[in-house]
Structure formats: C-alpha cells, structure tokens
N, C-alpha and C positions, 0 to 999 in steps of 0.2 A: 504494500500500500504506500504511496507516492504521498507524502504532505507539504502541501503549500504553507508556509507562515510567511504571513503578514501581520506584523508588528508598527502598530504607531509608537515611533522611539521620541515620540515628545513628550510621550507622558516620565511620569517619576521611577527611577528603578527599570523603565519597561527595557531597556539594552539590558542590562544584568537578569529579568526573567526569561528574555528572548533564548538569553545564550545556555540559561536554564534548561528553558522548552526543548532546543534544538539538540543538548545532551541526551536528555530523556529521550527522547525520539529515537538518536541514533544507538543511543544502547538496547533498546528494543526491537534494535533490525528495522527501522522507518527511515527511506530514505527523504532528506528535506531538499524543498525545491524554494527560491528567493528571489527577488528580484534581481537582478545588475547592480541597481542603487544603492545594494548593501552590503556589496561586495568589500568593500575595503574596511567595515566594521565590524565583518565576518568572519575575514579572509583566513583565521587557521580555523575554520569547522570544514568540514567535509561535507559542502553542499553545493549541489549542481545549481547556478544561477541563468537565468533567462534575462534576456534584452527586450523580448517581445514576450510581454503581459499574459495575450489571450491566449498563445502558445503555451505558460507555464500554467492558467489557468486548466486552460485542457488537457494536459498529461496530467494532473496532479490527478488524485483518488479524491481528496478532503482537505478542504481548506481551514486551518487554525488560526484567526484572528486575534491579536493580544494588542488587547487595549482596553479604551471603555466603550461604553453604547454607541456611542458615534461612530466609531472605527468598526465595531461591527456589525454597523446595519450597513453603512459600505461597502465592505468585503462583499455583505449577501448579497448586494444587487450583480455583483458580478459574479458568486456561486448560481444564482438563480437563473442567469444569463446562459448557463453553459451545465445547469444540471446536478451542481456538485453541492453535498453536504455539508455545512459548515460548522466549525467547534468554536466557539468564542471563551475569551480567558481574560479574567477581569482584571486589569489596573488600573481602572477608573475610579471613579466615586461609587456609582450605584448599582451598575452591571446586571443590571435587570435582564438582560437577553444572557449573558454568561454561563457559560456551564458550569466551569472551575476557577474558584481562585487560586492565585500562585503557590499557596501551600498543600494545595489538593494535585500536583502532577502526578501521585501514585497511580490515578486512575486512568491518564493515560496504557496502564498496559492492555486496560480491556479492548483499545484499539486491536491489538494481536491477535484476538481469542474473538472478535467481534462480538463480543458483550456489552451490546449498547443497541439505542434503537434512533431513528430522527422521528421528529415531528412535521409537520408540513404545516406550515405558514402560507395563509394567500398574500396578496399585495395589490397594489394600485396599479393601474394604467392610466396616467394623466396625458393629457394633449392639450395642446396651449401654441400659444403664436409669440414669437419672439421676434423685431426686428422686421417684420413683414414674412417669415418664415413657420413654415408648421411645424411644431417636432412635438417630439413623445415622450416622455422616462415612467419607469417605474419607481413604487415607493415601498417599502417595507412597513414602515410606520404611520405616518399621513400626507397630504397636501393642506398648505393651510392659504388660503388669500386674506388677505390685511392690508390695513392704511398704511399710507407710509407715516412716519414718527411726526410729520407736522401738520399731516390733512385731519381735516374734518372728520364727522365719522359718517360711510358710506350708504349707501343701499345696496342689498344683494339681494340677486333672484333666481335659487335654486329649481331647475326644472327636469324632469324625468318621463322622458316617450312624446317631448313637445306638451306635454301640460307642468304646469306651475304648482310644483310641491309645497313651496313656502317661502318668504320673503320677509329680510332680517334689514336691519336696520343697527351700526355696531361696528366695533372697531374689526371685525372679523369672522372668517365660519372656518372650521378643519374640516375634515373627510379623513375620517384614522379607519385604522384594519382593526378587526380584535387585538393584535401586539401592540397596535399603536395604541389603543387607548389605557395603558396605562404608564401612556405617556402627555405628551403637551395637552391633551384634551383633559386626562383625570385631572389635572393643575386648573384648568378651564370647569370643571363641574361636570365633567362625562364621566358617566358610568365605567365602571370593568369587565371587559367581558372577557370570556373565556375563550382562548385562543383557537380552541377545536373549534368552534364555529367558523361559518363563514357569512357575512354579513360587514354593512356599511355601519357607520360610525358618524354622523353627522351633531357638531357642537359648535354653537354658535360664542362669539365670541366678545362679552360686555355687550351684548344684545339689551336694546332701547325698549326695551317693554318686557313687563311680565308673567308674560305668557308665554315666551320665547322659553323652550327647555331643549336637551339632546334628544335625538331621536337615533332610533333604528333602523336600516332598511335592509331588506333581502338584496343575498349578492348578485340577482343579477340588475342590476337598478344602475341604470347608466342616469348620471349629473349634467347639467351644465349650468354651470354658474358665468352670471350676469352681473360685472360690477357696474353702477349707474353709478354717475358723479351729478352733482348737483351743482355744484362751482368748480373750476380749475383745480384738479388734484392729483393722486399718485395713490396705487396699491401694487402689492406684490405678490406674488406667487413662492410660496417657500415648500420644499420638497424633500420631505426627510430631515429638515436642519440643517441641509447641504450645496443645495442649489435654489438659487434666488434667480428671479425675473421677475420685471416691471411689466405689468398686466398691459394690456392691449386693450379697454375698457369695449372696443367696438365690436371683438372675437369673444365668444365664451369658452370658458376651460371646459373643457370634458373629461367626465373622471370613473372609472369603472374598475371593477374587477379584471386583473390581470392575469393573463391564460399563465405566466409564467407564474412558480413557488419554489420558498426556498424552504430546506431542509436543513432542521436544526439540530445537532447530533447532542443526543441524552447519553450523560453514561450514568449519574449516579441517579439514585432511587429515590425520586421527590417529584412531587406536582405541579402545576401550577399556582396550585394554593400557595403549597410550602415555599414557594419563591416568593409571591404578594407579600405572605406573614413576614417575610425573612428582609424583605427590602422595603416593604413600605410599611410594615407592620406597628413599627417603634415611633411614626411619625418625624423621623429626621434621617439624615444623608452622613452615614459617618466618611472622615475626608480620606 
C-alpha cells in the first residue's frame, strides 16, 4: 500500500510529526510518496517524490493529511477527485475531521492487516461565474455567500426547480453537507447532523426577521441563489474557507449535491457521537 503524506508544515511541531509519520510508515513496510516541494526537508527519508501532483495522487493507495481541519478538507477535494481514501492526523486546534492525534500512530499498523473501514462523505457541487467565466468546484464542508465587511446587509433569493424556496434578508446564507454542519453553520445556529445522511444544510446568516431558522433539504435539491443589491455593493462566494470570489450579482450560484465523495479512513473504534462529545463537548477549543 502506497501513502501519500501531505503535511501543512506551518503549523507547530507539524515537520517533527511528519518525520514521525513517515518512520512509522516505513517501519511497517508502507512505502511514502511526497511532493518535490519537500524534498530538501526530507531529503535523508526514503521516499519517492513526485513533480507532478495528480500523478502522485494516482499511484498513491491513501492519502495521510497532517494538519488541522483546513489542510484536511483540502487534501479531500483532491482524494475525492481521483477516488482515494483519506486519513487525517490532527495538529490543529480542533480536528474534528481527524482520525488520530500525534500520540495515537500505534494504530497506524492496522493499515497492514487492513483493520479499518472508510466512511463516505457527500459534498457540494457549486457553479458560479467568475470574471465573465463559468467554473465549478466542489466542497466538503459548505458554500457560504456574504457581504463584503462594508456593504449593507443584502437580499437573497434561494430557489429550487425554478420556484422560490425562501428569501432572506442578512449578512449571509451557507449551504453545508452533514460534515459541514458542525462547522461554520453550528457557530451560525444550525443544527448537527449526522454524517450518514445525505441531505442539504441551509442557514441563514444574522437573518433580518424572526422567522428566519435553518432548514433541511433532501439531496437531490438543486439551489440557486440570487444576490439583489439595493444600492452599490459587494458579496462573496467562500468555499470550504478556501476559495473566495466576488459574486456576479446578475448570475446565480448553483449549488447541489456532488456525484463525486470522499472516503474517510476509521481505524479506531468510536462514533460520530464520540467525536461531537470529544470536541465540542466541553464547550471550548483546547490550543
């Protein structure tokens, strides 16, 4: 079995767990594959590096992200891209998607004896107009549209199959997956759902009335949201917390369920619950 690591070496410690990781690995008979880019911080490990990304992506077996949430919802868009199962390993603060922290690599051995299972995660298909241009990404987590930091607060007008679902009034609305909502939306007042599911996540954002609450919608529910400006303004499109663009208020975004899923690799023996309790349970983010 071939492992990709992909390591955010910005965070604290992460180069000293990396070079952890990549022992553990290679004393188990796993061979590790890396970028070029890490070549020279690596250079006495015994590990084949790639130039070209999508090539190391597609020989690899499973991809090992180390970092925190951010770096591995990233990594997934590109495991989901190309099929492959991903392990996440936390040196973030919260690591709500993580499988292991740094003092759990024992369990790496069940990689060997294949004593683990994945989970399947849906995700977003977003489409949107950039620059006079169409394009598309996926999302793991959500899409959120928002004001920018000095505009007004907007009007939005979410619709599905050419009729008008509801219309918000508010610095903003998300569109999160079951993973995402216990993320920027739970912060926002959306509910938790439970990741087996598959279903839309709609939460509106400091919405102008109250009546406004989250809602749910069956996955196959295609969106488009309608920013209306009222006077000269600016909203954004934010995408996972990673990619930003300034809305095209004349084009609606379009937002659905995504044929592609990524594949979360379980190896120890706990629920989703037991991660909720475990991470948001205490009410605080230890650092």
């Amino acid at each position: 079995m071939k492992i990709a690591v992909l390591p955010n070496l910005s965070r604290e410690k992460a180069q000293y767990h990396t070079e952890r990781l990549i022992d553990c690995l290679k004393n188990l008979g796993l061979p590790v594959l890396m970028q070029s880019c890490f070549c020279e911080t690596f250079q006495n490990q015994k590990i084949k590096f790639y130039d070209d990304f999508d090539e190391m992506i597609y020989t690899c077996d499973m991809i090992v992200a180390l970092g925190g949430d951010g770096t591995i919802i990233h990594c997934a868009r590109h495991a989901a891209a190309f099929g492959k199962p991903i392990l996440g390993v936390n040196v973030g603060r919260l690591g709500f998607l993580a499988e292991l922290e740094t003092d759990e690599f024992g369990e790496l051995k069940k990689l060997t004896s294949e004593d683990y299972h994945t989970e399947k995660r849906m995700m977003l298909e977003i489409r949107y107009t950039e620059n006079g241009r169409e394009k598309r990404c996926s999302a793991l987590n959500d899409a959120v549209v928002s004001r920018g930091s000095m505009a007004p607060m907007l009007d939005y007008r979410v619709e599905s199959n050419g009729q008008t679902v509801c219309e918000y009034r508010g610095d903003g609305l998300i569109v999160a997956t079951p993973t995402g909502s216990t993320a920027y939306s739970l912060s926002a007042g959306g509910p938790i759902i439970d990741p087996s599911l598959s279903c839309l996540l709609l939460t509106p954002l400091c919405s102008h009335s109250l009546l406004t609450r989250p809602a749910v919608f069956g996955p196959d529910t295609h969106f488009g949201i309608q920013t209306c400006f009222r006077t000269p303004s600016e909203a954004f499109l934010t995408i996972d917390g990673e990619i930003f663009v300034r809305i095209d208020s004349s084009r609606p975004i379009e937002i659905c369920r995504s044929e592609k899923e990524v594949q979360i690799v379980r190896l120890k023996d706990h629920n989703f619950y037991d991660i909720v309790h475990e991470k948001l349970g205490n009410g605080r983010n230890e650092p």
